[in-house]
C-alpha positions in Angstrom: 5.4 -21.7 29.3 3.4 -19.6 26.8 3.5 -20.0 23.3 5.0 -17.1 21.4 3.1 -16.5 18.3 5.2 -16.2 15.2 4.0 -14.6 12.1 3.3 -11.7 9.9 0.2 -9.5 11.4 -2.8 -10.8 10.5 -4.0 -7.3 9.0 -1.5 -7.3 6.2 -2.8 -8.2 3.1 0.5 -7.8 0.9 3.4 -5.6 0.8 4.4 -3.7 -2.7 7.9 -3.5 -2.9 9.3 -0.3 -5.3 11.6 -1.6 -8.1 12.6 1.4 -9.7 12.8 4.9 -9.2 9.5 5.8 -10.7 8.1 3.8 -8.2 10.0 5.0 -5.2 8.7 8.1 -6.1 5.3 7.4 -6.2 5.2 5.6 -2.8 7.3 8.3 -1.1 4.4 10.8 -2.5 2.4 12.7 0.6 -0.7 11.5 -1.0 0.7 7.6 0.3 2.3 8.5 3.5 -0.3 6.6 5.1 0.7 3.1 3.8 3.8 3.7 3.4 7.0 1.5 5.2 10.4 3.1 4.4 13.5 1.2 3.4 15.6 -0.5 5.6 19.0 -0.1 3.5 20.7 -3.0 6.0 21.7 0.0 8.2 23.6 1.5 5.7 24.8 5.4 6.3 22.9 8.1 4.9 25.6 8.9 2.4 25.0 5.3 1.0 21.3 5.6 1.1 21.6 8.7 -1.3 24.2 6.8 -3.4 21.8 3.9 -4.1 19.1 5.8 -4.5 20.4 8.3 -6.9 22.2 4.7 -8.6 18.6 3.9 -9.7 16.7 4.6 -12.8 13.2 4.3 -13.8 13.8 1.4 -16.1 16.3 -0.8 -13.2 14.5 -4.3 -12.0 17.4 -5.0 -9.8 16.5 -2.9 -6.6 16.9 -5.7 -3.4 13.3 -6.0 -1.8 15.3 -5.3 1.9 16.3 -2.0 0.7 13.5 -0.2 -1.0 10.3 1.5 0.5 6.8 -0.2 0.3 3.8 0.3 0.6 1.3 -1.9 3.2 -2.3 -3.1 2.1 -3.8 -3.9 5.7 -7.6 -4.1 7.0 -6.2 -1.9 9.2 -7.1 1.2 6.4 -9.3 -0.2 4.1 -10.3 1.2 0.3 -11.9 3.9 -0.7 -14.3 1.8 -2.8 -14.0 -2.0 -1.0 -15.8 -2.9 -4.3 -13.2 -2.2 -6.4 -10.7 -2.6 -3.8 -6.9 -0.8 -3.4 -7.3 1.4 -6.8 -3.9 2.7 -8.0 -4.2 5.7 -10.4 -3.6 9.4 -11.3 -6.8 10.9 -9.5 -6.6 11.2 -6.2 -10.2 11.6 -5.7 -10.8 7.9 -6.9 -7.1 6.2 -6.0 -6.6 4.8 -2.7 -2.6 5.0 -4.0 -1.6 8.4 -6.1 0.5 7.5 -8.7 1.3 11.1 -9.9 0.9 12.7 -13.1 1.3 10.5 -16.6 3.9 12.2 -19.3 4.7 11.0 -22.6 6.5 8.0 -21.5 4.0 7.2 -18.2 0.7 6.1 -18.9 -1.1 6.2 -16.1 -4.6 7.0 -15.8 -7.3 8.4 -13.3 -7.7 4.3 -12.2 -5.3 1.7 -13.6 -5.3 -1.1 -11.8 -6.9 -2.0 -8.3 -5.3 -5.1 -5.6 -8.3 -7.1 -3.8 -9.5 -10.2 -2.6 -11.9 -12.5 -4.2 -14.9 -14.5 -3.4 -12.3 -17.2 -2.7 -10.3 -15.4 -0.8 -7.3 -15.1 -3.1 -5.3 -11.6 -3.5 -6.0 -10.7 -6.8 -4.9 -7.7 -9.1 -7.4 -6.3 -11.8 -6.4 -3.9 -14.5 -9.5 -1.5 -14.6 -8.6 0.2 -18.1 -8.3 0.1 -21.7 -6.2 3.0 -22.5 -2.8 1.1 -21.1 -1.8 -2.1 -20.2 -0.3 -4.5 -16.8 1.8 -7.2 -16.8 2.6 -9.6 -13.8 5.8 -11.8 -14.1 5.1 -15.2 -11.8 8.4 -16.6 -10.6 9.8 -15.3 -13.6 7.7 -16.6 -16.2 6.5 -13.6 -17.8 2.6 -13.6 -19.3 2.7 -10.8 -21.9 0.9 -7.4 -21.3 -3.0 -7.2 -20.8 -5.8 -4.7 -20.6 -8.8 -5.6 -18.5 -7.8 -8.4 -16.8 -7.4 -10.1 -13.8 -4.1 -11.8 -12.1 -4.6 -14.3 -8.9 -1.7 -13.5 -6.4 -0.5 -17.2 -5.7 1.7 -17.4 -3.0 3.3 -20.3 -4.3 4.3 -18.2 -7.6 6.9 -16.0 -5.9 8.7 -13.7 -6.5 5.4 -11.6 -8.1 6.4 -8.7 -10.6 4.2 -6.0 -11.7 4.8 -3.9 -14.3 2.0 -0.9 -15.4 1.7 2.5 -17.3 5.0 1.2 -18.6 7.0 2.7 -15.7 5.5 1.1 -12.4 7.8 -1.7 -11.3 7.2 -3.2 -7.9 7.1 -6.6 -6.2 3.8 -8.5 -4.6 5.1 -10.0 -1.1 2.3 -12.1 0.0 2.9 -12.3 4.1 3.1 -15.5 5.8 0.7 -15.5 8.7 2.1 -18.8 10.7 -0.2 -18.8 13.7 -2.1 -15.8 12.8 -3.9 -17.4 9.9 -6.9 -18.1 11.6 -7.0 -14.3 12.5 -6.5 -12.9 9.2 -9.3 -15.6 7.9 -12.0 -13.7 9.7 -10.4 -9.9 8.5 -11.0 -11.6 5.4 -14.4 -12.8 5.9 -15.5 -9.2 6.8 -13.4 -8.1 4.1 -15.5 -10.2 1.9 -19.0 -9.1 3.6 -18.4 -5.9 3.1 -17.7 -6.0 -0.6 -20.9 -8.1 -1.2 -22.6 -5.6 0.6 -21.3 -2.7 -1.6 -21.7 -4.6 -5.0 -24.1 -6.2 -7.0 -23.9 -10.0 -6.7 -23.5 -12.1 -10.3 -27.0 -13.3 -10.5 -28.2 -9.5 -10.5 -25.8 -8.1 -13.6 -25.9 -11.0 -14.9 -22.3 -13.3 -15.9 -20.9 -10.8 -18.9 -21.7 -7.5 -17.0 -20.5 -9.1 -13.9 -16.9 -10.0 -15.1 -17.3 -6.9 -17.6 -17.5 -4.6 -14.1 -14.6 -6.0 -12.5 -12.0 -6.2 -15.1 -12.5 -9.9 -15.5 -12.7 -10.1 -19.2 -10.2 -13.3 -18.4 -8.2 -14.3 -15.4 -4.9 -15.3 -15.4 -2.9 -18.3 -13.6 0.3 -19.6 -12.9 2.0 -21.6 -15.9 4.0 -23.7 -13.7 3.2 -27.3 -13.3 2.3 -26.6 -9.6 1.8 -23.8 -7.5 1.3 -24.2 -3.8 -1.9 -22.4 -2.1 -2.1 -23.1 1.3 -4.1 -26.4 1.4 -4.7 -26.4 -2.4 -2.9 -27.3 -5.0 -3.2 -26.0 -8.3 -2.0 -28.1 -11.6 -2.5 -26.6 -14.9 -3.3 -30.0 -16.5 -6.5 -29.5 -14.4 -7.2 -26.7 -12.8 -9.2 -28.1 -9.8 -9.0 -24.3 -8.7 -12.0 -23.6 -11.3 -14.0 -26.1 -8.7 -14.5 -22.8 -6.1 -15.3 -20.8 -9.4 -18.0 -23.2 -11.3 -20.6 -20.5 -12.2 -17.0 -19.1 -14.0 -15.6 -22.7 -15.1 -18.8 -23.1 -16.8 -19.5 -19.7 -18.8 -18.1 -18.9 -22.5 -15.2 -16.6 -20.8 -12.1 -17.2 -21.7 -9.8 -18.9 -19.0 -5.7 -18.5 -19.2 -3.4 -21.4 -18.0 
Protein backbone atom coordinates (compact mmCIF):
# COMPACT_ATOMS: atom_id res chain seq x y z
CA UNK A 1 0.00 0.00 0.00
CA UNK A 2 1.35 3.50 -0.66
CA UNK A 3 2.22 5.85 1.87
CA UNK A 4 -0.03 8.92 1.92
CA UNK A 5 2.06 11.93 2.66
CA UNK A 6 0.72 14.09 5.34
CA UNK A 7 1.81 17.64 5.75
CA UNK A 8 1.65 21.29 4.98
CA UNK A 9 3.08 22.01 1.34
CA UNK A 10 6.51 22.24 1.26
CA UNK A 11 6.36 25.86 -0.55
CA UNK A 12 4.77 27.57 2.43
CA UNK A 13 6.91 29.51 4.28
CA UNK A 14 4.27 30.93 6.93
CA UNK A 15 0.83 32.02 6.94
CA UNK A 16 -0.09 35.75 8.45
CA UNK A 17 -3.25 35.58 9.97
CA UNK A 18 -5.34 39.27 10.13
CA UNK A 19 -6.26 40.18 13.80
CA UNK A 20 -8.06 43.13 13.35
CA UNK A 21 -9.86 45.02 10.95
CA UNK A 22 -7.04 47.18 9.81
CA UNK A 23 -5.44 44.23 8.84
CA UNK A 24 -8.24 42.45 7.03
CA UNK A 25 -8.27 45.32 5.09
CA UNK A 26 -4.94 45.46 4.06
CA UNK A 27 -4.82 41.78 2.98
CA UNK A 28 -8.16 41.97 1.17
CA UNK A 29 -6.38 45.01 -0.87
CA UNK A 30 -6.06 44.20 -4.89
CA UNK A 31 -2.48 45.10 -4.54
CA UNK A 32 -2.34 41.38 -2.31
CA UNK A 33 -4.80 39.27 -4.11
CA UNK A 34 -2.00 37.29 -5.18
CA UNK A 35 -1.12 35.80 -1.63
CA UNK A 36 -4.05 36.09 -0.37
CA UNK A 37 -6.32 32.89 1.34
CA UNK A 38 -9.81 34.02 2.35
CA UNK A 39 -11.52 33.12 5.67
CA UNK A 40 -13.06 30.06 6.26
CA UNK A 41 -15.84 31.42 8.86
CA UNK A 42 -16.62 27.48 9.85
CA UNK A 43 -19.20 27.66 7.04
CA UNK A 44 -21.03 30.24 8.58
CA UNK A 45 -23.87 32.14 6.22
CA UNK A 46 -23.09 35.18 4.57
CA UNK A 47 -25.18 37.16 6.88
CA UNK A 48 -22.89 36.00 9.76
CA UNK A 49 -19.76 36.61 7.87
CA UNK A 50 -20.87 40.43 7.52
CA UNK A 51 -21.91 40.42 11.24
CA UNK A 52 -18.44 39.39 12.42
CA UNK A 53 -16.74 41.24 10.24
CA UNK A 54 -18.42 44.49 10.82
CA UNK A 55 -18.17 43.21 14.97
CA UNK A 56 -14.43 43.95 14.52
CA UNK A 57 -12.33 46.99 15.17
CA UNK A 58 -8.98 48.05 14.44
CA UNK A 59 -7.83 47.78 17.92
CA UNK A 60 -9.64 43.85 18.57
CA UNK A 61 -6.83 40.96 19.27
CA UNK A 62 -9.57 38.36 19.61
CA UNK A 63 -10.29 37.51 15.85
CA UNK A 64 -10.18 33.20 15.80
CA UNK A 65 -7.17 32.37 13.34
CA UNK A 66 -10.06 29.73 11.46
CA UNK A 67 -12.06 32.67 10.53
CA UNK A 68 -10.03 35.52 9.23
CA UNK A 69 -8.21 35.93 5.80
CA UNK A 70 -4.36 35.42 5.39
CA UNK A 71 -1.96 35.97 3.57
CA UNK A 72 0.56 32.96 2.16
CA UNK A 73 4.52 33.50 1.92
CA UNK A 74 5.41 30.45 -0.51
CA UNK A 75 8.58 29.87 -2.85
CA UNK A 76 5.97 29.47 -5.10
CA UNK A 77 5.99 33.74 -5.67
CA UNK A 78 9.03 34.86 -4.36
CA UNK A 79 10.10 38.70 -3.20
CA UNK A 80 10.61 41.47 -5.04
CA UNK A 81 14.02 41.96 -3.44
CA UNK A 82 14.99 38.08 -2.11
CA UNK A 83 17.68 40.23 -0.23
CA UNK A 84 15.47 41.88 1.85
CA UNK A 85 12.89 39.37 1.54
CA UNK A 86 8.77 39.65 1.86
CA UNK A 87 8.87 43.77 2.45
CA UNK A 88 5.57 45.01 3.87
CA UNK A 89 5.07 48.81 3.48
CA UNK A 90 3.11 51.79 1.93
CA UNK A 91 4.94 51.86 -1.52
CA UNK A 92 3.93 49.55 -3.79
CA UNK A 93 6.83 49.95 -5.99
CA UNK A 94 9.17 48.47 -3.16
CA UNK A 95 6.51 46.22 -0.94
CA UNK A 96 5.97 42.81 -1.92
CA UNK A 97 2.55 43.38 0.58
CA UNK A 98 0.71 46.98 0.20
CA UNK A 99 -0.23 48.06 3.40
CA UNK A 100 -2.19 51.16 2.26
CA UNK A 101 -1.84 54.66 3.10
CA UNK A 102 -0.55 55.85 6.82
CA UNK A 103 -3.01 58.58 8.61
CA UNK A 104 -2.52 60.11 11.82
CA UNK A 105 -3.09 57.12 13.86
CA UNK A 106 -1.16 54.52 11.13
CA UNK A 107 2.36 54.76 10.74
CA UNK A 108 3.30 52.97 8.10
CA UNK A 109 6.02 53.74 5.87
CA UNK A 110 7.26 53.14 2.18
CA UNK A 111 9.07 49.70 3.86
CA UNK A 112 8.40 48.72 7.44
CA UNK A 113 9.19 45.56 8.08
CA UNK A 114 10.27 42.55 5.76
CA UNK A 115 9.57 38.32 6.67
CA UNK A 116 12.73 36.09 5.44
CA UNK A 117 14.81 33.37 6.15
CA UNK A 118 18.29 33.39 7.54
CA UNK A 119 21.58 31.85 6.91
CA UNK A 120 20.34 29.25 9.27
CA UNK A 121 17.40 28.69 7.89
CA UNK A 122 15.04 30.27 10.51
CA UNK A 123 11.98 32.49 9.47
CA UNK A 124 12.84 35.69 10.74
CA UNK A 125 11.07 39.21 10.68
CA UNK A 126 13.27 42.44 10.38
CA UNK A 127 11.89 45.89 11.09
CA UNK A 128 13.66 47.99 8.27
CA UNK A 129 12.90 51.58 9.80
CA UNK A 130 13.37 54.13 12.23
CA UNK A 131 10.46 56.39 11.87
CA UNK A 132 7.98 53.61 13.72
CA UNK A 133 8.28 50.67 15.65
CA UNK A 134 7.33 46.46 15.67
CA UNK A 135 6.57 44.41 18.34
CA UNK A 136 6.29 40.41 18.32
CA UNK A 137 4.45 38.86 21.31
CA UNK A 138 6.07 34.92 21.69
CA UNK A 139 3.49 32.72 23.38
CA UNK A 140 2.32 35.57 25.06
CA UNK A 141 5.26 36.97 26.51
CA UNK A 142 5.40 40.32 25.16
CA UNK A 143 9.13 41.96 24.31
CA UNK A 144 8.43 45.72 24.16
CA UNK A 145 8.44 47.70 20.88
CA UNK A 146 11.64 47.98 18.70
CA UNK A 147 13.00 49.87 15.71
CA UNK A 148 15.60 48.12 13.54
CA UNK A 149 15.51 44.91 14.73
CA UNK A 150 15.28 41.46 14.11
CA UNK A 151 12.78 38.67 15.56
CA UNK A 152 13.60 34.76 14.92
CA UNK A 153 10.23 32.99 14.15
CA UNK A 154 10.57 29.92 16.57
CA UNK A 155 8.11 27.48 16.02
CA UNK A 156 8.23 26.29 19.35
CA UNK A 157 7.14 29.98 20.61
CA UNK A 158 3.54 29.81 19.28
CA UNK A 159 1.14 31.46 19.04
CA UNK A 160 3.47 34.52 17.24
CA UNK A 161 1.82 38.11 17.40
CA UNK A 162 2.89 41.01 15.48
CA UNK A 163 2.01 44.20 16.05
CA UNK A 164 3.49 47.40 13.55
CA UNK A 165 2.65 51.04 12.44
CA UNK A 166 0.52 50.71 15.59
CA UNK A 167 -2.40 49.23 13.73
CA UNK A 168 -1.09 45.95 11.97
CA UNK A 169 -2.12 42.99 14.12
CA UNK A 170 -1.74 39.53 12.64
CA UNK A 171 -0.58 36.07 13.65
CA UNK A 172 2.80 34.10 12.34
CA UNK A 173 1.58 30.39 11.68
CA UNK A 174 4.67 28.57 11.03
CA UNK A 175 3.39 25.29 8.82
CA UNK A 176 4.32 21.88 9.89
CA UNK A 177 5.74 20.05 6.92
CA UNK A 178 5.55 16.26 8.41
CA UNK A 179 6.92 14.30 5.40
CA UNK A 180 7.52 17.20 3.23
CA UNK A 181 10.37 18.56 5.33
CA UNK A 182 12.97 17.19 3.30
CA UNK A 183 11.24 19.06 0.37
CA UNK A 184 10.89 22.32 1.77
CA UNK A 185 14.82 22.00 3.00
CA UNK A 186 15.97 22.22 -0.64
CA UNK A 187 13.24 25.42 -1.48
CA UNK A 188 15.13 26.67 1.32
CA UNK A 189 18.50 25.97 0.19
CA UNK A 190 17.77 27.77 -3.20
CA UNK A 191 15.94 30.26 -1.19
CA UNK A 192 19.18 30.85 0.58
CA UNK A 193 21.46 30.70 -2.84
CA UNK A 194 19.66 33.11 -4.25
CA UNK A 195 19.87 35.74 -1.56
CA UNK A 196 23.69 35.23 -1.32
CA UNK A 197 23.77 35.73 -4.78
CA UNK A 198 21.86 39.13 -4.61
CA UNK A 199 23.69 40.51 -1.42
CA UNK A 200 26.91 41.25 -0.31
CA UNK A 201 28.34 38.53 2.08
CA UNK A 202 29.57 39.79 5.80
CA UNK A 203 33.26 39.68 5.07
CA UNK A 204 32.67 42.31 2.17
CA UNK A 205 30.63 45.19 4.37
CA UNK A 206 32.18 44.22 6.94
CA UNK A 207 30.22 43.03 10.67
CA UNK A 208 28.50 46.69 11.58
CA UNK A 209 27.45 47.58 7.95
CA UNK A 210 26.45 43.98 7.55
CA UNK A 211 23.91 43.84 10.53
CA UNK A 212 23.42 47.79 9.93
CA UNK A 213 21.96 46.69 6.26
CA UNK A 214 19.66 44.13 7.37
CA UNK A 215 18.01 45.59 10.33
CA UNK A 216 20.10 43.62 12.72
CA UNK A 217 21.08 46.29 15.05
CA UNK A 218 20.08 43.26 17.72
CA UNK A 219 18.12 40.07 17.43
CA UNK A 220 15.70 38.96 19.48
CA UNK A 221 14.77 35.41 21.10
CA UNK A 222 12.37 33.58 22.94
CA UNK A 223 12.38 34.28 26.89
CA UNK A 224 11.00 31.03 27.74
CA UNK A 225 13.17 28.45 29.41
CA UNK A 226 12.90 26.28 26.26
CA UNK A 227 11.73 26.64 22.91
CA UNK A 228 11.54 23.65 20.57
CA UNK A 229 13.24 24.00 16.99
CA UNK A 230 13.01 21.06 15.18
CA UNK A 231 16.12 19.05 16.25
CA UNK A 232 17.48 22.04 18.40
CA UNK A 233 16.88 23.07 21.37
CA UNK A 234 17.19 26.48 22.49
CA UNK A 235 17.77 27.46 26.48
CA UNK A 236 18.25 30.93 27.36
CA UNK A 237 20.73 29.99 30.17
CA UNK A 238 22.93 29.23 27.10
CA UNK A 239 21.98 29.90 24.02
CA UNK A 240 23.74 27.11 22.03
CA UNK A 241 21.74 28.66 19.09
CA UNK A 242 24.60 31.44 18.89
CA UNK A 243 26.89 28.14 17.91
CA UNK A 244 25.33 28.50 13.96
CA UNK A 245 25.86 32.31 14.44
CA UNK A 246 29.74 32.53 15.89
CA UNK A 247 31.05 35.31 13.60
CA UNK A 248 27.56 37.11 15.47
CA UNK A 249 28.10 35.39 19.07
CA UNK A 250 31.52 36.85 18.97
CA UNK A 251 31.02 40.66 17.74
CA UNK A 252 30.26 43.74 20.26
CA UNK A 253 26.39 43.62 19.03
CA UNK A 254 24.12 43.41 21.42
CA UNK A 255 22.26 40.03 21.76
CA UNK A 256 18.55 39.83 23.53
CA UNK A 257 17.43 36.78 25.65
Amino acid sequence: MSHIRTGDSPSLICKLVARNLRTINVWQRPENSSRYGPPSYGGLPEASRSGRESSLSDDDSNADPDQEPVLNLTFDKMPLDIGQGFVFGSDPNLCDIYCGEPDASYHICSRTFAITINDEGHVVLEHLTHKTVTSVQYNGQKTGTRRKFTWILFPGSSPLFVTAAKKLHFEVILPDHGDNEPVYREHVERYLRARRDAIPSPGQLGKANYLSRFGLDSIQFPTSSRVSFRTNTLCHESMPALRTLPWLARSKHKVNH
